[in-house]
C-alpha positions as CSV (number, residue, x, y, z in Angstrom):
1,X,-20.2,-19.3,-7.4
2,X,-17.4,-17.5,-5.5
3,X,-17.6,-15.9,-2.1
4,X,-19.7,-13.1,-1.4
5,X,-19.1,-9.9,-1.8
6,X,-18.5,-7.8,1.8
7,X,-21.0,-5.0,2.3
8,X,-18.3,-2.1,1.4
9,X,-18.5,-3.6,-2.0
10,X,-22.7,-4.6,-2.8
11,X,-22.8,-0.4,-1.3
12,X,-20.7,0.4,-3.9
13,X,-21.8,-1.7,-6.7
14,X,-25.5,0.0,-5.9
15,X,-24.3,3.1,-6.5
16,X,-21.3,2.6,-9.1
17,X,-22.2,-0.6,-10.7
18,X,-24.1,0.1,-13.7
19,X,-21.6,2.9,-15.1
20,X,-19.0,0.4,-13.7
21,X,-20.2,-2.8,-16.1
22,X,-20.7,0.2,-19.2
23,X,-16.8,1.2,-19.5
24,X,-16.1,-2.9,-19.1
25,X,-18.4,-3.5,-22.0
26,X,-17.2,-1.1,-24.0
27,X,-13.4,-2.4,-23.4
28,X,-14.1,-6.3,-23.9
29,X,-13.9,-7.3,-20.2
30,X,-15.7,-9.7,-18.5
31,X,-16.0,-9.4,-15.1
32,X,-15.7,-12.3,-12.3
33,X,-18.9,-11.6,-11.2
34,X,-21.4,-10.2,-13.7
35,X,-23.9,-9.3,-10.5
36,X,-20.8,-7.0,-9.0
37,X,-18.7,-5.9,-11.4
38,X,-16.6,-3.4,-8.8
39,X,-14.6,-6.7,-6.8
40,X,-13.6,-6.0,-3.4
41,X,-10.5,-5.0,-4.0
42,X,-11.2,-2.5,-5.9
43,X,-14.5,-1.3,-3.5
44,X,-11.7,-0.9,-0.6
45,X,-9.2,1.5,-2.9
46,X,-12.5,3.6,-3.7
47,X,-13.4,3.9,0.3
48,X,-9.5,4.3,1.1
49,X,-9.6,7.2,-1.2
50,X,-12.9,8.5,0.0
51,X,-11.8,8.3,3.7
52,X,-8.6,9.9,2.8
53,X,-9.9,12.8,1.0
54,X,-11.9,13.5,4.4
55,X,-9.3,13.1,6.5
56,X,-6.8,15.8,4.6
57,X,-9.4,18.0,4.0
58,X,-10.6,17.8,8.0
59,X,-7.2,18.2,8.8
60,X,-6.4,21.4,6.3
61,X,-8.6,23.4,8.6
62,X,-7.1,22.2,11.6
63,X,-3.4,22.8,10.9
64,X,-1.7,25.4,13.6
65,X,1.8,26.0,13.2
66,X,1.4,27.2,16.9
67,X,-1.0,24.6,17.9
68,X,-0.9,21.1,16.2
69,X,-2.7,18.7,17.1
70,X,-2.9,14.9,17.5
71,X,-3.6,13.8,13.8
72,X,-1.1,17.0,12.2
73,X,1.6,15.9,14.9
74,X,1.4,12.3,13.1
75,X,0.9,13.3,9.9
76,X,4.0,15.8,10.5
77,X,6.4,12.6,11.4
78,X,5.3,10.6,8.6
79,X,6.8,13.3,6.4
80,X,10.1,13.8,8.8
81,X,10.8,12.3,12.4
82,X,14.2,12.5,14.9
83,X,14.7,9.0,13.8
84,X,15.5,10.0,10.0
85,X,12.7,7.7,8.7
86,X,10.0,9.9,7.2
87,X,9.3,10.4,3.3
88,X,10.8,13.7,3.2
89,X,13.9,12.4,5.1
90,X,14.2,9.2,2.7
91,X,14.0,11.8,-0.2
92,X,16.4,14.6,1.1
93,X,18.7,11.3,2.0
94,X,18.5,10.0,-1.4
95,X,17.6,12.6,-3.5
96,X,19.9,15.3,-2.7
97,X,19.4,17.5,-5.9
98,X,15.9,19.2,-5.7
99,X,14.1,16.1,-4.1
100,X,11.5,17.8,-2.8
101,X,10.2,18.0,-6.0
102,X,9.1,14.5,-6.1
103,X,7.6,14.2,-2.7
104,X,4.1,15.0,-3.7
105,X,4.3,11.8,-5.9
106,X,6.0,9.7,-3.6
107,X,4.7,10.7,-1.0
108,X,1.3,10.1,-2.1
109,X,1.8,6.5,-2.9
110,X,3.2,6.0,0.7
111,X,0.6,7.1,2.6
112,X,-2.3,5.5,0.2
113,X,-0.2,1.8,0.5
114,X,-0.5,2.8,4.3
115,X,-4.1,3.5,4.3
116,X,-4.7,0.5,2.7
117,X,-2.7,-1.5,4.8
118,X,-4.4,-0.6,8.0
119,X,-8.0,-0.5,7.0
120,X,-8.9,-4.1,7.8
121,X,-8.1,-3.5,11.7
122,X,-11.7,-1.9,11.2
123,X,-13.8,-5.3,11.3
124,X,-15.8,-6.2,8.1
125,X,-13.3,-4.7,6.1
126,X,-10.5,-5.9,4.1
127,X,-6.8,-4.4,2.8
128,X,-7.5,-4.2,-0.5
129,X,-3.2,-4.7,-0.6
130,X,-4.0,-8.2,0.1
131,X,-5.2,-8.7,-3.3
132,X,-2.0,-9.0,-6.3
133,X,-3.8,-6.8,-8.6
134,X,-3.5,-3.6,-6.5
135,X,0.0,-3.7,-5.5
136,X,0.7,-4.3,-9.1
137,X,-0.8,-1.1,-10.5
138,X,1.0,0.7,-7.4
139,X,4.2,-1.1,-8.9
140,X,2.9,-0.2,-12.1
141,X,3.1,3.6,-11.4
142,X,6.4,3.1,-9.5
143,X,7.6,2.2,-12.5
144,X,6.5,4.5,-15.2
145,X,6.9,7.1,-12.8
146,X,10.9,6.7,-12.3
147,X,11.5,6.0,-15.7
148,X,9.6,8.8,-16.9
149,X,11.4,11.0,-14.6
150,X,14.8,10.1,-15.8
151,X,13.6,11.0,-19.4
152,X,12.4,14.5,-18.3
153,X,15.6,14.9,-16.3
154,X,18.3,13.3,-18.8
155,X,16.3,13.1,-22.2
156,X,15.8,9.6,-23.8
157,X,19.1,8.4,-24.8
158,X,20.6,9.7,-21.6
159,X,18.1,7.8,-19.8
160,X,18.6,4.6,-22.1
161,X,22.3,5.3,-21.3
162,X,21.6,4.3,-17.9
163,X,21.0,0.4,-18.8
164,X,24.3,0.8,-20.7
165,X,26.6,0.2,-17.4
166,X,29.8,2.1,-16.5
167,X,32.1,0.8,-19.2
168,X,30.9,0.6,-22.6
169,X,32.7,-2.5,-24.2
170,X,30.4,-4.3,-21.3
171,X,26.9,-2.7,-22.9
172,X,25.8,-5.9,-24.8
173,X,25.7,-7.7,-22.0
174,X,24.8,-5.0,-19.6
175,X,22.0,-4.6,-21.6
176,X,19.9,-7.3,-21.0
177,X,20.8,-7.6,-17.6
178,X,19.8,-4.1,-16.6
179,X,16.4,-4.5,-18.5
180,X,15.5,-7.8,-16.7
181,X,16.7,-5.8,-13.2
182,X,14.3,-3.1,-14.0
183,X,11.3,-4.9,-15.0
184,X,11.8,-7.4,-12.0
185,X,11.0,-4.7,-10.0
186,X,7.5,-4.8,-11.0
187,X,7.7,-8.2,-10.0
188,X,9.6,-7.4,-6.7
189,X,7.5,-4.3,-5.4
190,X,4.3,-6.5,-5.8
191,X,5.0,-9.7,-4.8
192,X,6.5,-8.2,-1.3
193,X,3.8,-6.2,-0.2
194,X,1.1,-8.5,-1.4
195,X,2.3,-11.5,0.0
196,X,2.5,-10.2,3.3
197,X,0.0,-8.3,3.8
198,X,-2.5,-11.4,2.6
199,X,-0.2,-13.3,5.3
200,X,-0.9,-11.1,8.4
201,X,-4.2,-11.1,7.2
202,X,-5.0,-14.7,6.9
203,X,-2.9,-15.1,10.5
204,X,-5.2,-12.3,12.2
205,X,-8.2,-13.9,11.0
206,X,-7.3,-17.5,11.4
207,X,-6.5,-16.8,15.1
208,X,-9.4,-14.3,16.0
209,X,-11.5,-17.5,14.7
210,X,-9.8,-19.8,17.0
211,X,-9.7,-17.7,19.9
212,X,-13.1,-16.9,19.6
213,X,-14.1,-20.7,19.4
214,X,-11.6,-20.6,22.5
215,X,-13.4,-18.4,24.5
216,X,-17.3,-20.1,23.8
217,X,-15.8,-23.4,25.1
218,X,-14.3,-22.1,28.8
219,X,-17.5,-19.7,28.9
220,X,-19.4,-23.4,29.3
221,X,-17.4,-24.1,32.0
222,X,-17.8,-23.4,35.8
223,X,-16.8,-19.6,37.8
224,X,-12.8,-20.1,37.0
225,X,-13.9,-20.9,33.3
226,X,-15.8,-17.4,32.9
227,X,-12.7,-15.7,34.6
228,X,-10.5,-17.3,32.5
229,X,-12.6,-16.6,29.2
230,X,-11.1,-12.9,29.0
231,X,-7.4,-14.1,28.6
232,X,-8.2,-15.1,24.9
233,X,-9.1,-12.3,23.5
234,X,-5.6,-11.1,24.5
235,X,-4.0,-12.7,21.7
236,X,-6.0,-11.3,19.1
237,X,-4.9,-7.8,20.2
238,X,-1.1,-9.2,20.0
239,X,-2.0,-10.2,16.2
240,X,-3.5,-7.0,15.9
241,X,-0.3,-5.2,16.7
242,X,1.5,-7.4,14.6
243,X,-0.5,-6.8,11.9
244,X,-0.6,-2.6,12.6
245,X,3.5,-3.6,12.8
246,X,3.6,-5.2,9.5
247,X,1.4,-2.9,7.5
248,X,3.7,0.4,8.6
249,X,6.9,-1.7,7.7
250,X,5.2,-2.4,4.3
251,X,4.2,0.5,3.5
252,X,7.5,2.5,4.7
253,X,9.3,-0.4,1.9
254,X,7.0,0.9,-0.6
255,X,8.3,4.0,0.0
256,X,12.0,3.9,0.1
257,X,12.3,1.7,-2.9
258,X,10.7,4.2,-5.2
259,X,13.3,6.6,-3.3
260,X,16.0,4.6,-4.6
261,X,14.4,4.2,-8.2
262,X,14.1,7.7,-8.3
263,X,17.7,8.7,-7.0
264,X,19.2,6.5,-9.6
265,X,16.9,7.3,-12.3
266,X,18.2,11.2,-11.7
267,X,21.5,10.5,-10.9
268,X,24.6,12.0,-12.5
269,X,27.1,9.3,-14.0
């Protein structure tokens, strides 16, 4: 038996799970668990994308170009800030032929990596990023996206062109080299985000856990021991930061690599 499913996912598989186990049927696939097909992982990316649709659409009637407020002022800085650091700055920085072009895409992918990074401050809930098989099909898209831009932009042999290197005698053994680079970052792009997001994860539940056994044991003790019980819940609140710190680093990564991808895939040589 493997570990129970959190509520976000049984809610889902009530409503979703028969259709759900059909298409896996009909394409060979067993599921881990036959009595919920949808994991967690994937239950998460369905409520990210539900809560996200809410949140755009609340904030399209909200926007003021005289007026913003709170969430369009942050939502304005992801996109570009004084400091240089927001998708539409990484893009004009790196893209400088008609980037904006490919911020709906990248931009996209971002903010849903951020989403999902931040969700599990929410208790009961879980980052779905902390599981390998969705930063993969992020990667995934990464991937065929870039390439598939520097066909449309080049055409297929100038594309292929770029795996050549510089200086054509060199192309036999450029060749393979480029092709392993490439499809490393697959490999790469996955590997970083999942690994530490399921690290600050484990770390912020592990010590939430302990603090909390923490705080029963000096709440049996006398007065002083009932003052003192507050000071542990202190720490959680620094591993939640830490956690808030590492999911916006992750998810700003996630971001500028496809940038770069892009950029070269586009670039003139």
């Amino acid at each position: 038996m493997g570990e129970e499913p959190i509520w976000v996912t049984v809610v889902m598989n009530r409503i979703l799970g028969k259709p759900a186990s059909a298409l896996l049927a009909a394409l060979h696939i067993q599921p881990a668990n036959p009595a919920y097909p949808i994991p967690d992982s994937v239950s998460m990316e369905i409520l990210v994308f539900i809560l996200a649709a809410i949140f755009f659409l609340w904030l399209k009637g909200r926007i003021s170009a005289d007026r913003p407020g709170a969430a369009q002022q942050v939502m304005e800085n992801l996109l570009t800030n004084k400091m240089g650091v927001g998708i539409l700055d990484l893009i004009n920085d790196n893209i400088h032929h008609e980037g904006q072009k490919y911020l709906p895409m990248i931009g996209t992918i971002g903010i849903f990596i951020l989403f999902c990074n931040l969700i599990n401050v929410i208790p009961t809930l879980e980052a779905p990023t902390a599981t390998a098989t969705v930063p993969l099909g992020c990667a995934a898209i990464v991937f065929v996206y870039y390439n598939a831009v520097g066909i449309f932009k080049k055409g297929a042999l100038g594309h292929a062109k770029h795996f050549l290197g510089p200086v054509l005698p060199m192309a036999p053994l450029m060749l393979p080299i480029e092709l392993f680079s490439h499809f490393f970052r697959l490999l790469s792009l996955t590997v970083r985000l999942w690994v530490n997001m399921l690290v600050s994860e484990l770390l912020y539940v592990v010590f939430l856990g302990l603090m909390l056994e923490v705080y029963l044991y000096l709440g049996k003790l006398n007065g002083v021991g009932y003052i003192s019980a507050v000071l542990p819940f202190a720490i959680p609140l620094l591993f939640i930061l830490l956690h808030i710190f590492v999911a916006i680093l992750q998810a700003f990564v996630f971001t500028i690599l496809p940038v770069i991808y892009v950029s070269e895939a586009v670039a003139e040589h």
